[in-house]
C-alpha positions as CSV (number, residue, x, y, z in Angstrom):
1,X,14.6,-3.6,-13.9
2,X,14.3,-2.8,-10.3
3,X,15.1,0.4,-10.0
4,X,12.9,1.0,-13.3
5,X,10.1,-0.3,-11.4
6,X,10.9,1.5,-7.8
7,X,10.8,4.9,-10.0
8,X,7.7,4.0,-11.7
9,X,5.9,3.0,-8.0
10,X,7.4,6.1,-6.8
11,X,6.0,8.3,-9.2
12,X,2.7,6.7,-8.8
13,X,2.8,7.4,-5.1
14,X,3.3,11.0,-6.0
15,X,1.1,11.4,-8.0
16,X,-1.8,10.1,-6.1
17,X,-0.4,12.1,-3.1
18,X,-0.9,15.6,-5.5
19,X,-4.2,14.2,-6.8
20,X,-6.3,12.7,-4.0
21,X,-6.8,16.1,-2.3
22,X,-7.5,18.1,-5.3
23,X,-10.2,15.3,-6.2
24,X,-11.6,15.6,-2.3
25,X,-11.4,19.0,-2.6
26,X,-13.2,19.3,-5.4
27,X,-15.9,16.7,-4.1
28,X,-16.6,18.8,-1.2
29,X,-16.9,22.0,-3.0
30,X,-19.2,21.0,-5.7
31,X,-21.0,18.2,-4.2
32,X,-22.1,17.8,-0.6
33,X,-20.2,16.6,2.2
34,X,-22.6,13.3,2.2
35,X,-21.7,12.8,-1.3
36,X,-18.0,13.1,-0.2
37,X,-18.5,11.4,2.5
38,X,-20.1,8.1,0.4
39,X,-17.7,7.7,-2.3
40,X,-14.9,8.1,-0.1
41,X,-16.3,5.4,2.0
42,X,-16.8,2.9,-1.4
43,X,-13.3,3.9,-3.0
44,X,-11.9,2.4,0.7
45,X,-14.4,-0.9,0.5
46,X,-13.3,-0.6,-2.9
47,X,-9.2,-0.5,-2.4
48,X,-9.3,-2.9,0.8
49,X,-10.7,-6.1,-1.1
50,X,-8.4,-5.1,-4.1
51,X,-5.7,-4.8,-1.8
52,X,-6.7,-8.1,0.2
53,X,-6.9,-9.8,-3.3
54,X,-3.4,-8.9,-4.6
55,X,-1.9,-9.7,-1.3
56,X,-3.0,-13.2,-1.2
57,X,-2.2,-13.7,-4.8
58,X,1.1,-13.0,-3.8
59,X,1.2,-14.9,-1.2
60,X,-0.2,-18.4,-3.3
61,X,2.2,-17.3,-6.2
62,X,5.3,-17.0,-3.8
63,X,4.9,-20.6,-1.4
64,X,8.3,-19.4,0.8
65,X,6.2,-16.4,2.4
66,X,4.5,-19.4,4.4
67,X,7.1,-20.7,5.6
68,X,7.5,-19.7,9.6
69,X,11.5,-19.4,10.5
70,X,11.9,-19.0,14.0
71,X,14.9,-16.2,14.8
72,X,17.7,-16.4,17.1
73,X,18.3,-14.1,19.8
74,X,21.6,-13.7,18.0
75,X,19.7,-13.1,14.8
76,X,17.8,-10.5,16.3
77,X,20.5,-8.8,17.8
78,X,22.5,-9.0,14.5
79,X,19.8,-7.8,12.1
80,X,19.0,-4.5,14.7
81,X,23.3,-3.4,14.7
82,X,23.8,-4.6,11.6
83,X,28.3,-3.7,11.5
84,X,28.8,-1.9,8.3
């Protein structure tokens, strides 16, 4: 199920890594840079307070992200050279 949903977010990421510029692009050419300008400006007001939503979702839905562990220097030292 994992990996099912790693490929899935994956192939979303590429694809909106193909598409955003051909959307810009296209934007630019056949509106006006203002235009561009504007509704790149909303989609990012747009995604942030999505974004900001999910995130704290998550976090009320998983109660163990608030919990604050304090790391050894050992820990630390152990998690950067991890042996194999």
């Amino acid at each position: 199920m994992l990996s099912e949903m790693s490929s899935t977010m994956r192939m979303i990421d590429q694809l909106t890594n193909i598409c955003a510029p051909i959307v810009t692009g296209l934007l630019m050419t056949y509106g006006s840079t203002v235009i561009s300008a504007v509704f790149i400006a909303c989609w990012n007001l747009v995604s942030v307070f999505a974004e900001y939503g999910l995130l704290l979702r998550i976090y009320h839905r998983v109660p163990t992200l608030g919990d604050k562990v304090k790391p050894s220097a050992g820990m630390v030292i152990t998690t950067c050279f991890k042996e194999s």
